[in-house]
C-alpha positions as CSV (number, residue, x, y, z in Angstrom):
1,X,38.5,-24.5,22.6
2,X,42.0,-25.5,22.6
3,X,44.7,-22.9,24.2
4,X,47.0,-22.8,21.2
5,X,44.1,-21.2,18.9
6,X,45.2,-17.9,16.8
7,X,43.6,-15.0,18.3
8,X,42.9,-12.4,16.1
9,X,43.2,-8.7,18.5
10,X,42.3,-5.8,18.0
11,X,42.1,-2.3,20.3
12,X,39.4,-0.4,21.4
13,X,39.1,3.1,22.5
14,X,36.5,5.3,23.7
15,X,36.9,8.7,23.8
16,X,34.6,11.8,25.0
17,X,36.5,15.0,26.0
18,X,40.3,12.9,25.4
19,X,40.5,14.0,21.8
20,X,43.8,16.1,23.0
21,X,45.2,12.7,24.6
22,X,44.4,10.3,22.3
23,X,47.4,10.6,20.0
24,X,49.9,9.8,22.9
25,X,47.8,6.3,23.8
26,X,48.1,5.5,19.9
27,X,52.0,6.3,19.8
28,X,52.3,4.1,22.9
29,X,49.8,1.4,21.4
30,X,52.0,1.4,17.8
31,X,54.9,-1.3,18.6
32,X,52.1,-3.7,18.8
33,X,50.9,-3.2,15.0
34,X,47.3,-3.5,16.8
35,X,44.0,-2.2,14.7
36,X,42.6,0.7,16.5
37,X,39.0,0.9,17.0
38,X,38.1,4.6,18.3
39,X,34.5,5.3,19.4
40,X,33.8,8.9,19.0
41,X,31.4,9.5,21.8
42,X,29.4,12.8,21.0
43,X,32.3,14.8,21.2
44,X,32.6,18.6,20.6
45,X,33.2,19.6,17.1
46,X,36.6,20.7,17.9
47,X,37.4,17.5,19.3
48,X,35.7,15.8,16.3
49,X,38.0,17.4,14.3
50,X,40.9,16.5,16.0
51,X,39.8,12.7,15.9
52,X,38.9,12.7,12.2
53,X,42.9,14.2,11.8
54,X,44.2,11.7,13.5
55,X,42.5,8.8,11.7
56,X,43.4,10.0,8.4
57,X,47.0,9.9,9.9
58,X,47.2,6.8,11.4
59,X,44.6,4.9,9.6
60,X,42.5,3.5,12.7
61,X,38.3,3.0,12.3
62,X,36.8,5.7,13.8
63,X,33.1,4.7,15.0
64,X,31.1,8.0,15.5
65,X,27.9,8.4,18.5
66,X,25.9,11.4,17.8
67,X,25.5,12.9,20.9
68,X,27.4,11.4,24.1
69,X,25.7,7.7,25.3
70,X,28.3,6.9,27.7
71,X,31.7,5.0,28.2
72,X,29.9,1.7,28.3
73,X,27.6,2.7,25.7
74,X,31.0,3.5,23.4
75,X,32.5,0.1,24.7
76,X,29.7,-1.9,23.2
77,X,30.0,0.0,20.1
78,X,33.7,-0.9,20.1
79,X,33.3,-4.6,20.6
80,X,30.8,-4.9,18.5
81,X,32.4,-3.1,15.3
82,X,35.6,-5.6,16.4
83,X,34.0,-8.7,16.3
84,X,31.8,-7.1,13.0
85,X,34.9,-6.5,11.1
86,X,36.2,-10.1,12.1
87,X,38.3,-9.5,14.8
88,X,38.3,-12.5,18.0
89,X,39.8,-10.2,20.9
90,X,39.5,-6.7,21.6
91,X,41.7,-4.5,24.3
92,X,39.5,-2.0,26.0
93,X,41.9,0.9,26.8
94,X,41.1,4.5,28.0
95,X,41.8,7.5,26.3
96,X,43.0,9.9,28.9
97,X,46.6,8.1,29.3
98,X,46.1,6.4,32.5
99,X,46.9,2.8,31.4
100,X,50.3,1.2,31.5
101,X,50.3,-0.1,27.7
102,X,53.7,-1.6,28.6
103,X,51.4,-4.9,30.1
104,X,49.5,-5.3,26.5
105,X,52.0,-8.1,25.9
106,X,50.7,-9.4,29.3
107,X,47.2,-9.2,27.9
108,X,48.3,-11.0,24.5
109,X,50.3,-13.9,26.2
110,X,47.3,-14.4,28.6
111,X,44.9,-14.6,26.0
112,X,46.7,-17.1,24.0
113,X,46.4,-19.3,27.0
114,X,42.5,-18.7,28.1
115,X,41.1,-17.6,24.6
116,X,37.5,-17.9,26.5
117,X,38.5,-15.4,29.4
118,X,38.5,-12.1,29.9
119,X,42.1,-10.6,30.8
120,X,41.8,-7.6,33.4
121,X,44.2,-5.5,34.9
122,X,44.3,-5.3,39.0
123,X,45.1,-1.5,39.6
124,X,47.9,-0.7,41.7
125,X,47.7,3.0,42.5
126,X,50.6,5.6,43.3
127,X,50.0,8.9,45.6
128,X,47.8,10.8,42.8
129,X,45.2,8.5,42.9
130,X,42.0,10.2,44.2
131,X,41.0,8.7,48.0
132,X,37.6,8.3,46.9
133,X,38.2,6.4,44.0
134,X,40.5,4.2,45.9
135,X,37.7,3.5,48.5
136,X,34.9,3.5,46.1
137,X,36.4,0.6,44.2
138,X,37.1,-1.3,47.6
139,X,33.5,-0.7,48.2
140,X,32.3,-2.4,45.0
141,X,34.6,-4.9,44.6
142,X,32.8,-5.9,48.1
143,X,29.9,-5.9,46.5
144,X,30.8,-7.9,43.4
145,X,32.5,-10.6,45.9
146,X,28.6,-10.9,47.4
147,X,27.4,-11.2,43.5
148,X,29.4,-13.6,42.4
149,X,29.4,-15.7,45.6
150,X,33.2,-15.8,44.7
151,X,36.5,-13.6,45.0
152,X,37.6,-14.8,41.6
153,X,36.9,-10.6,40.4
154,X,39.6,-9.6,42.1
155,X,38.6,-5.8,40.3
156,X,35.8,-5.3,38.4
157,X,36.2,-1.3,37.8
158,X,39.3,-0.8,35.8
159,X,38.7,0.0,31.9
160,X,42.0,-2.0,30.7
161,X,40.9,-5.1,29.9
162,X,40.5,-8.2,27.2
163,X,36.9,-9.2,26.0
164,X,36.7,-12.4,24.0
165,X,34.2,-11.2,20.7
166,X,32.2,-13.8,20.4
167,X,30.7,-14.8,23.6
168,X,30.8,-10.8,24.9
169,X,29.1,-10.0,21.6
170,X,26.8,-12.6,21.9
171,X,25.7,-11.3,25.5
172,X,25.6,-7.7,24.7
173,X,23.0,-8.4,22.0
174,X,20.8,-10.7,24.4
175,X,21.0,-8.4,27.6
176,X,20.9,-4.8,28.8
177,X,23.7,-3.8,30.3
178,X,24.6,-0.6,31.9
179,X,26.1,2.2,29.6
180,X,27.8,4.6,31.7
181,X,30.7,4.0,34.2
182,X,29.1,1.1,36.0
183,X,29.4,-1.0,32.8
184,X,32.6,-2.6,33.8
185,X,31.1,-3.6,36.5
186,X,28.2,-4.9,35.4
187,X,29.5,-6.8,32.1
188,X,32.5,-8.5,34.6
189,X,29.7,-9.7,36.9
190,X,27.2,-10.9,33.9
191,X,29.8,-12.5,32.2
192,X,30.9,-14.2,35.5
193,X,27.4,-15.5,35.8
194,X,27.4,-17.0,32.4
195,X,30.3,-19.2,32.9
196,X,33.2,-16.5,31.4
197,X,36.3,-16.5,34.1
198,X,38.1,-13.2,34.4
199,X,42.0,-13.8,34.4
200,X,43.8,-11.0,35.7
201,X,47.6,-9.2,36.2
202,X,48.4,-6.1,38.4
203,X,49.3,-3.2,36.5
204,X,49.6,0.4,37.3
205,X,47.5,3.3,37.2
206,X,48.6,6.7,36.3
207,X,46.3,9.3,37.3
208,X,48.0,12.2,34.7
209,X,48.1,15.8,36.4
210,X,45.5,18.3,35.2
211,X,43.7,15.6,33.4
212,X,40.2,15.8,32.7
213,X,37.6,12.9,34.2
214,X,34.4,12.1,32.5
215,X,33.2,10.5,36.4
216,X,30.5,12.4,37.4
217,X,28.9,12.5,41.0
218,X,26.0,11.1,39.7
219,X,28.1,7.9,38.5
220,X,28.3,6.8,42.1
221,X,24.1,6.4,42.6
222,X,24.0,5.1,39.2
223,X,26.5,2.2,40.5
224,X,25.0,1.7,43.9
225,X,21.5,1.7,42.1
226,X,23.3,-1.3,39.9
227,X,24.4,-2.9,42.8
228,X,21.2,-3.4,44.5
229,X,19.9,-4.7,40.9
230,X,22.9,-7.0,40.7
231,X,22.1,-8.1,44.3
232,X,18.7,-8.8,43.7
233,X,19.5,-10.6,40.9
234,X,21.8,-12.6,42.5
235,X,19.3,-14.2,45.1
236,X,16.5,-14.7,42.1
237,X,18.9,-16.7,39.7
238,X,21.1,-18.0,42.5
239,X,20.0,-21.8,41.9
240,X,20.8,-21.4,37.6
241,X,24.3,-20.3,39.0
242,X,25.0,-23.0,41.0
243,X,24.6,-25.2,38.3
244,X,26.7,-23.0,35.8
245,X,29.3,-22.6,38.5
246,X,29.0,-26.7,39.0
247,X,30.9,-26.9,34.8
248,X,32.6,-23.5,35.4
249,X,35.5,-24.2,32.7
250,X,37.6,-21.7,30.5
């Protein structure tokens, strides 16, 4: 596919307990006339409200989740009502403020130029960042270095990020993936394996004072349980990979 191809982006956002946030990240996201896509992800009927308000005021799609399936679970939604409703890009960005939307003409340049890729952000953290979120992330993007057989992820956990519709689509509806907080993990590694490169810029992370976070303890087994499945993996499929890795193009 050639590099000067019109990409067709949209934004996706899910939210579960950010209803309060969420206007600020759309305020932030307006300069770039974007189409919101907001997965409502078994919220409260409070925060229901809230989000309904706020579409009929700023006109974005609001996907609805009856009771809460997860951030990846919401993600999937989001990219597969984007690519649904014709769109060819879609920027996963989180709810709760912590993303520097100042980079999404970083994400759109990039794009242009690897229409195939996915375009991640690689964190850089001030003081308020939790210690052990820091280290956990060093501790899987270890892991995902052993998966991939590469250092080409440079971070596979941030939720800021640029999923080409058609081939992410595509996989989604062929394989399982994870739908909690190891799913950005898991879709960057899967994707990896099927030939999509991950092109990434640094941008910061703002962990907002007071703000509520949807990681539970129980996220961390879930994600070392998915390591040892990606691992295992890894070694059954390695010679399939080698072959992919043998035509790895964008």
């Amino acid at each position: 596919m050639p590099n000067d191809m019109v990409i067709k982006p949209c934004c996706v956002i899910p939210c579960y307990r950010h209803a309060d946030e969420l206007e600020k990240v759309i305020l932030k996201l307006q300069p770039y006339n974007l189409p919101l896509i907001v997965v409502d992800d078994g919220n409260s009927k409070e925060d229901i409200k809230v989000l309904e308000n706020l579409q009929q005021k700023y006109g974005f799609t609001l996907a609805q989740h009856k009771i809460n399936q997860g951030k990846g679970f919401a993600v999937s939604t989001g990219l597969k009502k984007g690519f649904e409703l014709g769109f060819t890009l879609a920027i996963q960005v989180d709810s709760d403020g912590q993303h520097n939307l100042d980079d999404i003409n970083t994400i759109l340049k990039m794009a242009k130029e690897h229409p195939n890729a996915v375009i991640s952000g690689a964190p850089v953290y001030d003081d308020k960042a939790p210690k052990s979120r820091v280290i956990g992330r060093k501790i899987t993007n270890f892991f995902v270095h052993l998966e991939t057989m590469s250092k080409r992820i440079v971070d596979a956990m941030i939720g800021f990020r640029a999923y080409p519709l058609e081939r992410t689509v595509k996989f989604l509806n062929k394989h399982h993936i994870e739908s909690r907080m190891n799913f950005d993990i898991e879709i960057l590694v899967r994707l990896f394996w099927e030939g999509v490169p991950t092109y990434f810029f640094t941008t910061k992370v703002d962990y907002p004072e007071g703000g509520v976070s949807n990681f539970r303890g129980i996220d961390n087994f879930k994600i070392s349980m998915m390591h040892t499945k990606l691992c295992t993996l890894a070694i059954l499929t390695l010679p399939v990979r080698i072959f992919k890795n043998a035509k790895y193009q964008d």
